[in-house]
PDB file as gemmi writes it, atoms N, CA and C in Angstrom:
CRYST1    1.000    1.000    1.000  90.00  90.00  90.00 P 1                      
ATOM      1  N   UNK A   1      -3.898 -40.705  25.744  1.00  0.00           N  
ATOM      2  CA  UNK A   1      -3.621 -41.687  24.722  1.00  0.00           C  
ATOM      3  C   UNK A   1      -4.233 -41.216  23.400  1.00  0.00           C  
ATOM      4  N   UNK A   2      -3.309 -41.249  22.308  1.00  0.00           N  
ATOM      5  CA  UNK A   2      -3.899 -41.157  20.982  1.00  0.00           C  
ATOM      6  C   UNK A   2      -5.485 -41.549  20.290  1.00  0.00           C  
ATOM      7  N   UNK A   3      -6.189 -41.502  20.096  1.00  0.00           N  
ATOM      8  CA  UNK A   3      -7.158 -42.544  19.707  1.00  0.00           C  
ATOM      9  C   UNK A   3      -7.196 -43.113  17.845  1.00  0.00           C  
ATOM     10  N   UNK A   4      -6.652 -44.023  17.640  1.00  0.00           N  
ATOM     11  CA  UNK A   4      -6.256 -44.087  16.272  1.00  0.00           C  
ATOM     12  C   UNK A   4      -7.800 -44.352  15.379  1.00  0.00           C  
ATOM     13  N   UNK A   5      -8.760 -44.201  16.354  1.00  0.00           N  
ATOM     14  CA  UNK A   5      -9.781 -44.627  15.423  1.00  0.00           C  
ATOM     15  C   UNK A   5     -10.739 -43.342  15.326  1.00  0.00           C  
ATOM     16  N   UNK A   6      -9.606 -42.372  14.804  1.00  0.00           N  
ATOM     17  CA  UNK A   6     -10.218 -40.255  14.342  1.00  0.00           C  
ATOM     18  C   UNK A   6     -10.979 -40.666  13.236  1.00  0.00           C  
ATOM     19  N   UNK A   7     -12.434 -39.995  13.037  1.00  0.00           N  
ATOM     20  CA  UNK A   7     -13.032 -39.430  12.344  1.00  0.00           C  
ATOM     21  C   UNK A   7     -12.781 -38.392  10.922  1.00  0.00           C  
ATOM     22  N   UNK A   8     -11.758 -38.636  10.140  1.00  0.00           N  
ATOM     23  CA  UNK A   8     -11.443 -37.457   9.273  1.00  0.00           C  
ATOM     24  C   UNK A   8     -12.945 -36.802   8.815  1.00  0.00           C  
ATOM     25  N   UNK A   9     -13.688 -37.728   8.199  1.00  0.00           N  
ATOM     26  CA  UNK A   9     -14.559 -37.065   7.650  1.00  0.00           C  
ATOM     27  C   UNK A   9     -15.072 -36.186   8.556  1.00  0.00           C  
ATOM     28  N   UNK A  10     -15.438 -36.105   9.844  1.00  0.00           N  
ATOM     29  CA  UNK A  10     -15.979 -35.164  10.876  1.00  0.00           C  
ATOM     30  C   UNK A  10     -15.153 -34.098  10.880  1.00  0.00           C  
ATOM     31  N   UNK A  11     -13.955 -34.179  11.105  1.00  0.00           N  
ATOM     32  CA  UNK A  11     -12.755 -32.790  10.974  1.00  0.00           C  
ATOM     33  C   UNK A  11     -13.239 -32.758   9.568  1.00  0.00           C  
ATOM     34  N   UNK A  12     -12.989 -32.807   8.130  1.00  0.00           N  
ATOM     35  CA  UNK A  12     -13.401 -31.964   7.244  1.00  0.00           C  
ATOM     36  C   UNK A  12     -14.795 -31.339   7.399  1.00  0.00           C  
ATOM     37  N   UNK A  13     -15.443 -31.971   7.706  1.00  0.00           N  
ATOM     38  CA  UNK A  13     -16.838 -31.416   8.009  1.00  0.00           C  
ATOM     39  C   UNK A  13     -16.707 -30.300   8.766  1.00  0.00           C  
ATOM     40  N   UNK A  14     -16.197 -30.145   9.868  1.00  0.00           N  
ATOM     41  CA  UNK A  14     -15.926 -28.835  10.429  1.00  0.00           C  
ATOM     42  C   UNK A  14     -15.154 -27.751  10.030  1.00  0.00           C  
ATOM     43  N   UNK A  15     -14.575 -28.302   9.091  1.00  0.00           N  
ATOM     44  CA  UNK A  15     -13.016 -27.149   8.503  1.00  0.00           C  
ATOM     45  C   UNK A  15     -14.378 -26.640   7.353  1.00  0.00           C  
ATOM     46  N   UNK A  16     -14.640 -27.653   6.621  1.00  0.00           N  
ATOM     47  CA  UNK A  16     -15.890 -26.658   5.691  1.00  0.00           C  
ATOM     48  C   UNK A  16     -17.070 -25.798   6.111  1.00  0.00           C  
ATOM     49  N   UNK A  17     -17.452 -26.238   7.393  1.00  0.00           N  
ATOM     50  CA  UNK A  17     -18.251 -25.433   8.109  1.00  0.00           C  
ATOM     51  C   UNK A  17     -17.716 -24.076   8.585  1.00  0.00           C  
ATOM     52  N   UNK A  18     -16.262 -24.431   9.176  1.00  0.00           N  
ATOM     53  CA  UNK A  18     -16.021 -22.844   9.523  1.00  0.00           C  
ATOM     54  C   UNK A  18     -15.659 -22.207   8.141  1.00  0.00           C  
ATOM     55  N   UNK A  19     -15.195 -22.781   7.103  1.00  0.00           N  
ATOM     56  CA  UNK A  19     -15.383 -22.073   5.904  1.00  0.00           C  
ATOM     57  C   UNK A  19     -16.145 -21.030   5.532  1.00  0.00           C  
ATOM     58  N   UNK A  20     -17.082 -21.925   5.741  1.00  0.00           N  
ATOM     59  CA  UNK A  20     -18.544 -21.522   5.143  1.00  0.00           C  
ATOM     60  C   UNK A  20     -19.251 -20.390   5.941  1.00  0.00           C  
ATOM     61  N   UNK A  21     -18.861 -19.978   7.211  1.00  0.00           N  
ATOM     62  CA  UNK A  21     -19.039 -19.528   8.103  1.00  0.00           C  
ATOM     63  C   UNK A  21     -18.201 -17.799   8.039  1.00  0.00           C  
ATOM     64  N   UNK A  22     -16.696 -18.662   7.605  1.00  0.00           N  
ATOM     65  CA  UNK A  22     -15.760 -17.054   7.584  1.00  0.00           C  
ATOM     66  C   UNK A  22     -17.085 -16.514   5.622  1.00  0.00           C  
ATOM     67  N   UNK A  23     -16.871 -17.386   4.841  1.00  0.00           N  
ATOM     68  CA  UNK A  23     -17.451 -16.221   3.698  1.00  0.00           C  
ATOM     69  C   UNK A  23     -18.848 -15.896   4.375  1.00  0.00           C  
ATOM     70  N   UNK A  24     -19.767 -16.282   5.450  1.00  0.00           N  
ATOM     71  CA  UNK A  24     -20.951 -15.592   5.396  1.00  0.00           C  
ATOM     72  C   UNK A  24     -20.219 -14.482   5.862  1.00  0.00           C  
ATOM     73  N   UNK A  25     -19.298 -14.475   7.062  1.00  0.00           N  
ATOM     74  CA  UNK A  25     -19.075 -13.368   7.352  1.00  0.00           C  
ATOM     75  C   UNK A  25     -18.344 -12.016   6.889  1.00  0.00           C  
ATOM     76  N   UNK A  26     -17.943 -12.334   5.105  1.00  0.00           N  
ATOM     77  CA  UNK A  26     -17.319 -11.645   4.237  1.00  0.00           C  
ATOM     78  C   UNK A  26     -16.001 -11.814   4.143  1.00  0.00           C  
ATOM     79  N   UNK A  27     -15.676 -12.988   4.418  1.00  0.00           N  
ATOM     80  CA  UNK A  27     -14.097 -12.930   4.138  1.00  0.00           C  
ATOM     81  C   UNK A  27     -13.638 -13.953   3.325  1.00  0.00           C  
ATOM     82  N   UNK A  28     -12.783 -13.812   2.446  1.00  0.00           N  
ATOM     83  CA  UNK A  28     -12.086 -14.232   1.403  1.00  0.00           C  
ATOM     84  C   UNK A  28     -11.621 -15.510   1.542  1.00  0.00           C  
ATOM     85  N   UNK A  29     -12.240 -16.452   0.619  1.00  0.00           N  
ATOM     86  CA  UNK A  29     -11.823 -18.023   1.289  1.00  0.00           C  
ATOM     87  C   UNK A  29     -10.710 -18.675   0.200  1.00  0.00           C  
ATOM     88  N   UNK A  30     -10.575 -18.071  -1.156  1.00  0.00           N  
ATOM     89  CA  UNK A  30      -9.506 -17.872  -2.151  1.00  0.00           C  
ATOM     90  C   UNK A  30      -8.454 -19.227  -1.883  1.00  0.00           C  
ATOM     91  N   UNK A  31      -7.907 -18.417  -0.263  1.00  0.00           N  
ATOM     92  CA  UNK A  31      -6.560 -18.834   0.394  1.00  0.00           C  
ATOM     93  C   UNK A  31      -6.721 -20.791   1.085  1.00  0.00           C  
ATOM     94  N   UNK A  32      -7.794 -20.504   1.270  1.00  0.00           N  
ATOM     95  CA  UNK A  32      -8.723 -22.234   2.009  1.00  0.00           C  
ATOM     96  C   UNK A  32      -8.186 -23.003   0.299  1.00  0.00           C  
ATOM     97  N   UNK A  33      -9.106 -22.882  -0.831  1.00  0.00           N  
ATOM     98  CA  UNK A  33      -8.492 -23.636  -2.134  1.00  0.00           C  
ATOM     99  C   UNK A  33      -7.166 -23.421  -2.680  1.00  0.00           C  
ATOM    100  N   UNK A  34      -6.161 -22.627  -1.947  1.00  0.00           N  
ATOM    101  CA  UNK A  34      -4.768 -22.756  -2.536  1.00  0.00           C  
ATOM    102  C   UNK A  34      -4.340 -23.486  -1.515  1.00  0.00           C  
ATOM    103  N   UNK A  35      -4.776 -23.525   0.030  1.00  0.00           N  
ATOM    104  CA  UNK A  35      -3.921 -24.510   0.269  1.00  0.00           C  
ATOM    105  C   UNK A  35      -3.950 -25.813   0.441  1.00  0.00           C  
ATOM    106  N   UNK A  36      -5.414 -26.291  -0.533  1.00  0.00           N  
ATOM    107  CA  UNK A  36      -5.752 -27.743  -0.615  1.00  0.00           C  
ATOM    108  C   UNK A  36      -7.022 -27.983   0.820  1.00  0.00           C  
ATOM    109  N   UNK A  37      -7.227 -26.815   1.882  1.00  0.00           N  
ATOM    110  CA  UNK A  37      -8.245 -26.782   3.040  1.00  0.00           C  
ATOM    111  C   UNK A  37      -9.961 -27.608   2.339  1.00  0.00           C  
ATOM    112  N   UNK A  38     -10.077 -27.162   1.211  1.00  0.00           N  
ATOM    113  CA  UNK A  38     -11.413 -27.212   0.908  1.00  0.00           C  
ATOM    114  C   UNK A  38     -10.456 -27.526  -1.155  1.00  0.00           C  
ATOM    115  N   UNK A  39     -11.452 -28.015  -1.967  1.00  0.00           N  
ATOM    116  CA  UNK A  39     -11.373 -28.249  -3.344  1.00  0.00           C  
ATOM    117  C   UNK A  39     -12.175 -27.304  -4.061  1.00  0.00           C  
ATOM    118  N   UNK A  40     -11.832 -27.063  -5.546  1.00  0.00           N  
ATOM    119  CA  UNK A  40     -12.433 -26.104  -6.222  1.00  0.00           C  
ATOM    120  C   UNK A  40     -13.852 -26.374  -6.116  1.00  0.00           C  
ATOM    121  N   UNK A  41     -14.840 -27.405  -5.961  1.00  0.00           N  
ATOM    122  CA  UNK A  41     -15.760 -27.740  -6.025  1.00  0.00           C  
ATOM    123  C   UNK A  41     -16.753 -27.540  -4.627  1.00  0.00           C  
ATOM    124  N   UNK A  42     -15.644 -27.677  -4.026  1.00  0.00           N  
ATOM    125  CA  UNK A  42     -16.540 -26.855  -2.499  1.00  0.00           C  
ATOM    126  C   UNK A  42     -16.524 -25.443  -2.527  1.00  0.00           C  
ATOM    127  N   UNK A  43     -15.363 -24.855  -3.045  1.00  0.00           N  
ATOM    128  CA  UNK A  43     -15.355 -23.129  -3.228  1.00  0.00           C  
ATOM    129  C   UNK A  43     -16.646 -22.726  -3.739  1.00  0.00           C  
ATOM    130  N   UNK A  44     -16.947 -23.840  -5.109  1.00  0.00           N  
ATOM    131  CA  UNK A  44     -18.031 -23.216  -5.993  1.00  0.00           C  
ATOM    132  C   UNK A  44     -19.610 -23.788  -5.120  1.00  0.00           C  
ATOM    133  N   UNK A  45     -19.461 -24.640  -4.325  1.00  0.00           N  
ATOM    134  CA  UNK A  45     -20.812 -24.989  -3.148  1.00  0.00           C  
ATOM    135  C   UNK A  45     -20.915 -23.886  -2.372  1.00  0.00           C  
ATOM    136  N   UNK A  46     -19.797 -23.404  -1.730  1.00  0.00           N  
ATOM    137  CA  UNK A  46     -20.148 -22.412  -0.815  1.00  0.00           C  
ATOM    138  C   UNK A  46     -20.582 -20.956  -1.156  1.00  0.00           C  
ATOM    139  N   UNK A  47     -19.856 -20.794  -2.263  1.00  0.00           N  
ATOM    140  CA  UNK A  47     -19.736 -19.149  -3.307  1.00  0.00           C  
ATOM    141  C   UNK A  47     -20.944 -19.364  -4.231  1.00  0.00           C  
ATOM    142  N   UNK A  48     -20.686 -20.122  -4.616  1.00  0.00           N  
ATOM    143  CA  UNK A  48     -22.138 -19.880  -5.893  1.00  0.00           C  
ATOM    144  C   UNK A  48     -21.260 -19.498  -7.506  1.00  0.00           C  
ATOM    145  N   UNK A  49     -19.990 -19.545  -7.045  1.00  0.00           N  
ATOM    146  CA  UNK A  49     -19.455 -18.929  -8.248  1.00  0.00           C  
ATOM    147  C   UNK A  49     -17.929 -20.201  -8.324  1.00  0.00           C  
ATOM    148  N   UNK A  50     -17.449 -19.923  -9.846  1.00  0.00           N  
ATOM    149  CA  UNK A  50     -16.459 -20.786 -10.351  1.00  0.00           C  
ATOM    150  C   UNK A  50     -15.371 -20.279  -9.725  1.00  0.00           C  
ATOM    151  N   UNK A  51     -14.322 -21.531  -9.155  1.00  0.00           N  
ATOM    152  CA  UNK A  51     -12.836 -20.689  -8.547  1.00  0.00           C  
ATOM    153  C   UNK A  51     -11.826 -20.862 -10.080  1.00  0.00           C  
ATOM    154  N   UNK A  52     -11.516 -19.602  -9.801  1.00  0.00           N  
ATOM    155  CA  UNK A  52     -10.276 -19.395 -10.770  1.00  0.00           C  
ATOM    156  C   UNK A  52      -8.799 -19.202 -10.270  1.00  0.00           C  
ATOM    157  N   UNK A  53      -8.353 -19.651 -10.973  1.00  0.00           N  
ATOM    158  CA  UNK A  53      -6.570 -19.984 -10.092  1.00  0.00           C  
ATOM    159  C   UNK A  53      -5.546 -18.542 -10.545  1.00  0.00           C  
ATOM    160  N   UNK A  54      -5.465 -17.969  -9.051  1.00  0.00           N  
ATOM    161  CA  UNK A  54      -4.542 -16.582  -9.382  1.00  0.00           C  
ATOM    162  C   UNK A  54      -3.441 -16.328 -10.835  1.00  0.00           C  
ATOM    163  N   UNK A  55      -3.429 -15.280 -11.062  1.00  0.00           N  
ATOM    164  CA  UNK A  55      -2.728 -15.483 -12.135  1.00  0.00           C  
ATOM    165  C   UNK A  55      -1.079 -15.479 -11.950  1.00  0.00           C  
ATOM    166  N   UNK A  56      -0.398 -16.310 -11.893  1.00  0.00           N  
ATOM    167  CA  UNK A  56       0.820 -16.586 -11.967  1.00  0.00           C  
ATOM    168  C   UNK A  56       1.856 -15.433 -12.055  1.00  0.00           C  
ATOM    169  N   UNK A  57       3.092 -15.040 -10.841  1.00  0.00           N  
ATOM    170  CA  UNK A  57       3.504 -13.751 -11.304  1.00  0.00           C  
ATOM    171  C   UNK A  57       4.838 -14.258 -12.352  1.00  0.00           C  
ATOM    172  N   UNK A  58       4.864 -13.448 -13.073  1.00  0.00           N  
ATOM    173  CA  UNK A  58       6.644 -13.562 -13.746  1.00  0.00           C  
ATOM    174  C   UNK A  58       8.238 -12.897 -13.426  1.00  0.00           C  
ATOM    175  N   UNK A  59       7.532 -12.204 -11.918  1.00  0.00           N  
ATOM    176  CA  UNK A  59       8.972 -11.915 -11.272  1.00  0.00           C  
ATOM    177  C   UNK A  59       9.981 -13.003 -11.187  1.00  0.00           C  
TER     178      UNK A  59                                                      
END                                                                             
């Protein structure tokens, strides 16, 4: 049975944890703030640094 009474905040809590987890382990989390996974403001909690938004191609 479904349980309609889910925890979101606990699932984000874990999606930012393994976040936080892939950059200790050196990998590129870029792709987590394009697809809305985490916000620019958690990028810059976890990184230490400002996210900047790819630069747009003109093909």
């Amino acid at each position: 049975m479904f349980n309609f009474d889910f925890d979101w905040t606990k699932s984000m809590m874990a999606m930012q944890s393994l976040i936080q987890q892939s950059y200790d382990w050196g990998a590129p989390i870029e792709v987590f703030v394009q697809t809305g996974a985490i916000t620019a403001k958690d990028y810059e909690k976890i990184t230490g640094d400002d996210y900047e938004e790819p630069a747009k191609s003109t093909k």
